[in-house]
C-alpha positions as CSV (number, residue, x, y, z in Angstrom):
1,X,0.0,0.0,0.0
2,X,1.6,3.5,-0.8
3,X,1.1,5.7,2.0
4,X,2.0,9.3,1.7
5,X,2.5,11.7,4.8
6,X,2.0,15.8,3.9
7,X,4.1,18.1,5.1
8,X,2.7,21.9,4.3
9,X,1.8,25.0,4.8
10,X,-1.7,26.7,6.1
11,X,-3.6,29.4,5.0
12,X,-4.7,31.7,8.4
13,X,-8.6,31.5,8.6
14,X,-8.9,30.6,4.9
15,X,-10.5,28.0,4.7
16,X,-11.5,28.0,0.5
17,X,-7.2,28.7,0.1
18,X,-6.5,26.2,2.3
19,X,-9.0,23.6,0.3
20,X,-7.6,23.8,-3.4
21,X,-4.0,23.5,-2.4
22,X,-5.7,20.7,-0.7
23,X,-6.6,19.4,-3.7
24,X,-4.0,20.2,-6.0
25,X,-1.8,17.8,-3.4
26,X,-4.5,15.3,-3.9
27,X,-4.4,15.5,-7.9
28,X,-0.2,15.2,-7.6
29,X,-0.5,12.1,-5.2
30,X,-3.0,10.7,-6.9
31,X,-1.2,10.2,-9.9
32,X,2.0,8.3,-8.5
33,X,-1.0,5.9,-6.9
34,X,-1.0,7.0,-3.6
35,X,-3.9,5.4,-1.7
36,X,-3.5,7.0,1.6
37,X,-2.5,10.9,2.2
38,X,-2.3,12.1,6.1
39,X,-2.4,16.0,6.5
40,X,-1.4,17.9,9.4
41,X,-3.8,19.2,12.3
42,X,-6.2,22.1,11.2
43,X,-4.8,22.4,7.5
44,X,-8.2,23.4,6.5
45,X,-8.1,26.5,9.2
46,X,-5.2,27.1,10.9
47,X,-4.9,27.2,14.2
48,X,-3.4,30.0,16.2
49,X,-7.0,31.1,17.0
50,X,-7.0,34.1,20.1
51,X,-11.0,33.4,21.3
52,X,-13.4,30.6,21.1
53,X,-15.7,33.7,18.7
54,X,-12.8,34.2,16.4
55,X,-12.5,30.6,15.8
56,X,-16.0,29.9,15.3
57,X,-16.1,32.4,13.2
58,X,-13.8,30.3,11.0
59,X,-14.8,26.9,11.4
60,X,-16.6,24.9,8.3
61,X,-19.7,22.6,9.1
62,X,-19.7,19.1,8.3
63,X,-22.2,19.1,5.8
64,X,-20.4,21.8,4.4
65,X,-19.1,23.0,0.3
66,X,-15.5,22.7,1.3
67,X,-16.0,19.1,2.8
68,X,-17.6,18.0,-0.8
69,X,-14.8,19.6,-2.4
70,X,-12.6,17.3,-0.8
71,X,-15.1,14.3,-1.1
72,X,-15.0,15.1,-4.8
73,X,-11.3,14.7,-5.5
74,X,-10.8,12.3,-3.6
75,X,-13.2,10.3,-6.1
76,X,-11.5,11.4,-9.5
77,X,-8.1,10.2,-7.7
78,X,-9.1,7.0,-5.8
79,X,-7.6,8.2,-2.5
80,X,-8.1,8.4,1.0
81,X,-6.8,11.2,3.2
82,X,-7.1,12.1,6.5
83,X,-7.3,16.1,7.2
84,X,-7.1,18.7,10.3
85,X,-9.7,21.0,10.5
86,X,-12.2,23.3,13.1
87,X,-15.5,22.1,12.9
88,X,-18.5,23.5,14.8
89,X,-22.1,22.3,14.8
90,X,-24.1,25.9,14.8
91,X,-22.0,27.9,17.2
92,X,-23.0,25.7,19.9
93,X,-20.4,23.0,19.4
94,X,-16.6,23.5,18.4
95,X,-13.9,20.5,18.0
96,X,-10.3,20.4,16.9
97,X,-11.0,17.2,14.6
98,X,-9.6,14.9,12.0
99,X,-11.6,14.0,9.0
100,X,-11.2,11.0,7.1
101,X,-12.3,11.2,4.0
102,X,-12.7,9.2,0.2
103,X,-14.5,8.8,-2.7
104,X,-17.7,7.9,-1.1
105,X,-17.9,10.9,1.4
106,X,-16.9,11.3,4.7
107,X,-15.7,8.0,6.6
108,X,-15.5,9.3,9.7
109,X,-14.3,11.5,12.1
110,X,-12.5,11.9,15.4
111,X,-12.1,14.9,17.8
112,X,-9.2,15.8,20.1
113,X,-9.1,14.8,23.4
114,X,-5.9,15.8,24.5
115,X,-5.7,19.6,24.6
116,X,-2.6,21.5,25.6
117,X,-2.6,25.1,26.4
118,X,-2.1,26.4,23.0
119,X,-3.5,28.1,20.3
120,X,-7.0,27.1,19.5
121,X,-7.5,24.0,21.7
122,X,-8.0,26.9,24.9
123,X,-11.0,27.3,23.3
124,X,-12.3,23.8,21.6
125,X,-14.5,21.1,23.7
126,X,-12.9,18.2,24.3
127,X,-13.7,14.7,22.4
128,X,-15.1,12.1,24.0
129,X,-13.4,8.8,22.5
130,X,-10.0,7.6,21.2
131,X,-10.1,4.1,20.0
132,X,-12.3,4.3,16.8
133,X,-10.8,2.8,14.1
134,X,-11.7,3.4,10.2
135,X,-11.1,0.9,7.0
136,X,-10.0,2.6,3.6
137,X,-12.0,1.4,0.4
138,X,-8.5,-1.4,0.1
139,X,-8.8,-2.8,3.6
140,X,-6.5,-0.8,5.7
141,X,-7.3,0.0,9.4
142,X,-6.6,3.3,10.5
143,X,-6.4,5.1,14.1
144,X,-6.9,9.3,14.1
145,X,-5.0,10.9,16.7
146,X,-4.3,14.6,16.7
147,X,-0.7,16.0,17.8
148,X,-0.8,16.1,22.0
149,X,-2.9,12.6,21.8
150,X,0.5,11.1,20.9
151,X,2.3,12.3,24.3
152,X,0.4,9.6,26.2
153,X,1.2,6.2,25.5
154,X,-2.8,5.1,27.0
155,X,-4.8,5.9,23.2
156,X,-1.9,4.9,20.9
157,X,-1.7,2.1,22.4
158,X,-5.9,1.4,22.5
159,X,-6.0,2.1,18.9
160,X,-3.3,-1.0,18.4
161,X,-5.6,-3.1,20.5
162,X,-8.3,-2.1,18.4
163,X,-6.7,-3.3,15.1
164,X,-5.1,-0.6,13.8
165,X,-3.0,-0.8,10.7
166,X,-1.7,2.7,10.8
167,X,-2.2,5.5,13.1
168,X,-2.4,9.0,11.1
169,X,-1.4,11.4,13.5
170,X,-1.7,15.3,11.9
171,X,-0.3,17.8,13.8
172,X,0.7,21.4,14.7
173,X,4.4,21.3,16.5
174,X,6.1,24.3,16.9
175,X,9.8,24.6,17.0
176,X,9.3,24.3,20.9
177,X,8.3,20.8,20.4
178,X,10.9,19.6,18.1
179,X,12.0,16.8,20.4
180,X,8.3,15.4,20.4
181,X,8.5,15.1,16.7
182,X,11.6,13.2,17.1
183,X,10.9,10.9,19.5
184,X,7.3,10.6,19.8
185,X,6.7,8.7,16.3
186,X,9.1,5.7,16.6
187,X,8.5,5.3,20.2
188,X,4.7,4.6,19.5
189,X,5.6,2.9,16.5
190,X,7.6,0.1,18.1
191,X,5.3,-0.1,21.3
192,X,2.3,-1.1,19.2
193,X,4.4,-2.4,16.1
194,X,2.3,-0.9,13.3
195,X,3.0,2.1,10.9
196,X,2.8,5.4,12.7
197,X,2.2,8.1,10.2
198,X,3.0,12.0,11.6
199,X,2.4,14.7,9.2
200,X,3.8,18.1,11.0
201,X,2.8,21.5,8.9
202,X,5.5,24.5,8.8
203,X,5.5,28.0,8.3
204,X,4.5,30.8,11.2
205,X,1.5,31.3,12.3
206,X,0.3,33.8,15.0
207,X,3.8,33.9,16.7
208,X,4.4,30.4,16.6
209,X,6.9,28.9,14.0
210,X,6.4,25.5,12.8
211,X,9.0,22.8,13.2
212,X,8.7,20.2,10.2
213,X,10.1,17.0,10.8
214,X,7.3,15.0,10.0
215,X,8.0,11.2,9.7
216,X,6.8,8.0,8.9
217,X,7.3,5.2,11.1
218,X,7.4,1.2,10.4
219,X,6.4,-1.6,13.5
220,X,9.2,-1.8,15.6
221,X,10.2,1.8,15.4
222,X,12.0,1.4,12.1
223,X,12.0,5.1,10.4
224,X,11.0,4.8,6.8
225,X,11.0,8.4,6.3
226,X,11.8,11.7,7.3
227,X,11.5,15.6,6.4
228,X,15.0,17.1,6.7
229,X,13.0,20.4,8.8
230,X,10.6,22.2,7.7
231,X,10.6,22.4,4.0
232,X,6.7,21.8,1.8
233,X,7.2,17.6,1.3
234,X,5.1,15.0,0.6
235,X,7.0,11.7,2.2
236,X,5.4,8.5,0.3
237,X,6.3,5.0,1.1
238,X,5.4,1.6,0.2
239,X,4.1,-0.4,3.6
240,X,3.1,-4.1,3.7
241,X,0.3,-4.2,6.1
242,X,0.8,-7.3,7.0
243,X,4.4,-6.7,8.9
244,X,1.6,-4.4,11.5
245,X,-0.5,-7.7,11.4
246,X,1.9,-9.8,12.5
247,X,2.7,-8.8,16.5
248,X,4.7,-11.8,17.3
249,X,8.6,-10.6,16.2
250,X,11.1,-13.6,16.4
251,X,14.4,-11.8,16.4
252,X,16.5,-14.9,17.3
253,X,13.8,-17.8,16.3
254,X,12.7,-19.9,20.2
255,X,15.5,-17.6,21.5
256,X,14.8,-13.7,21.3
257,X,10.9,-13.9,20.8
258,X,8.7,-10.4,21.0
259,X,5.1,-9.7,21.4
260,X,3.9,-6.2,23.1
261,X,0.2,-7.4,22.9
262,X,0.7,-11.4,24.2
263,X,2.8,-10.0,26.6
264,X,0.9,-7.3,28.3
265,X,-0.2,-7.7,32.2
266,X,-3.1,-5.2,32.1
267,X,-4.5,-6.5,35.6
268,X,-1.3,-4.8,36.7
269,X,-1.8,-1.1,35.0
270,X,-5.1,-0.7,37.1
271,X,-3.7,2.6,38.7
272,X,-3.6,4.0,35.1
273,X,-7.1,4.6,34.9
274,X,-7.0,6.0,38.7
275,X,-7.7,10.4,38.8
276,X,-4.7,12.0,40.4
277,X,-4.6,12.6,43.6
278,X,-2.9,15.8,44.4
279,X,-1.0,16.1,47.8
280,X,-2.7,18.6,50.4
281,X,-0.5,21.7,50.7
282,X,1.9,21.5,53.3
283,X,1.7,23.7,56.4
């Protein structure tokens, strides 16, 4: 399966901009067969939003023209993508979400749940689930996370339990968080040994300059590709699903034998699920 993993630029508040070079990545991909494209978080609005107003202001709908844009050439190009973008229902609701998207419509959709103290998640609500997992048109099981999802190891590693081919992972790093996109995609790739897809966007937005270094990531942490910093790229690669598939890695056969899934204790990790408890002040 050729996977591809954007790394680009965003168009502030635009979101009509921000669709056709959308598209015109689509057309380009399409024709070197990509079947699977993952954009960064909020490509379709940006993100360095100052109030919950401006960026509802902003925001598309679901059932909205730029959505069937997207819908649309994804048909003529027989591709799948998963896409960043605001999305509010009225002016009621407001999510930081991922989109996935193909020929037939949309697929589905998850929304953040993990929201740092940054640009426009001050102001988003918070999603409710992290473990949903989509099939592309060819078969392939894909987990949406969304940039701070993948600084806890708890819903990378329920969307492996949950059968997850790939994880797509857009997202919005600024230079601060440089070390994050160097170590967060291999680490969750080898602890769940599937591909681990993290498409980074550049440029400055609002203050804030964008690091790059998107990647993608094979099972056991092997790095298949890498942007060199924060140049426009489009990283593709060829993936066999089936090395995900397979948990059970034999590195010296009946000697060195590996398997994160068989070998889990979970009546041990109770305490995970536990609220923390923070100490009384001291007198």
């Amino acid at each position: 399966m050729l996977i591809a993993c954007v790394q680009t630029g965003v168009h502030f508040a635009s979101v009509d901009q921000n669709v056709d070079d959308v598209c015109q990545k689509i057309n380009r991909l399409g024709k070197q067969g990509v079947q699977l494209a993952v954009f960064p978080e909020c490509t379709l609005t940006g993100y360095g939003y100052e109030s919950r107003e401006e960026a509802l202001d902003a925001a598309p709908t679901i059932d909205s023209a730029a959505i069937t844009t997207l819908v649309e050439a994804c048909q003529v190009n027989q591709l799948t993508i998963t896409i960043g973008t605001l999305l509010r229902k009225d002016r009621d609701e407001l999510h930081n979400s991922a989109l996935m998207i193909d020929g037939s419509g949309l697929v589905g959709r998850y929304n953040k749940v993990h929201l740092p103290h940054l640009g426009v998640d001050r102001f988003v609500d918070r999603g409710q689930a992290c473990d949903q997992i989509l099939t592309t048109q060819s078969g392939c099981k894909v987990g949406l996370g969304i940039c701070y999802d993948s600084s806890f190891p708890e819903p990378m590693r329920a969307l492996g339990l949950a059968g997850a081919d790939i994880i797509a992972l857009g997202t919005n790093w600024p230079v601060a968080a440089s070390r994050t996109a160097e170590i967060v995609p291999p680490a969750r790739s080898m602890e769940n040994h599937l591909f681990f897809v993290a498409a980074n966007r550049i440029g400055t937005e609002r203050g804030f300059e964008y690091c790059g270094m998107s990647s993608i990531c094979g099972p056991d942490g092997v790095e298949l590709a890498r942007a060199k910093g924060a140049e426009e790229t489009e990283l593709i690669v060829d993936v066999d699903l089936e090395q995900a598939r397979n948990k059970r890695i034999e590195r010296t056969p009946g000697k060195h034998v590996i398997d994160r899934f068989a070998d889990r204790r979970p009546e041990m990790y109770s305490r995970l699920a536990d609220p923390i408890v923070t100490p009384p002040d001291e007198c």
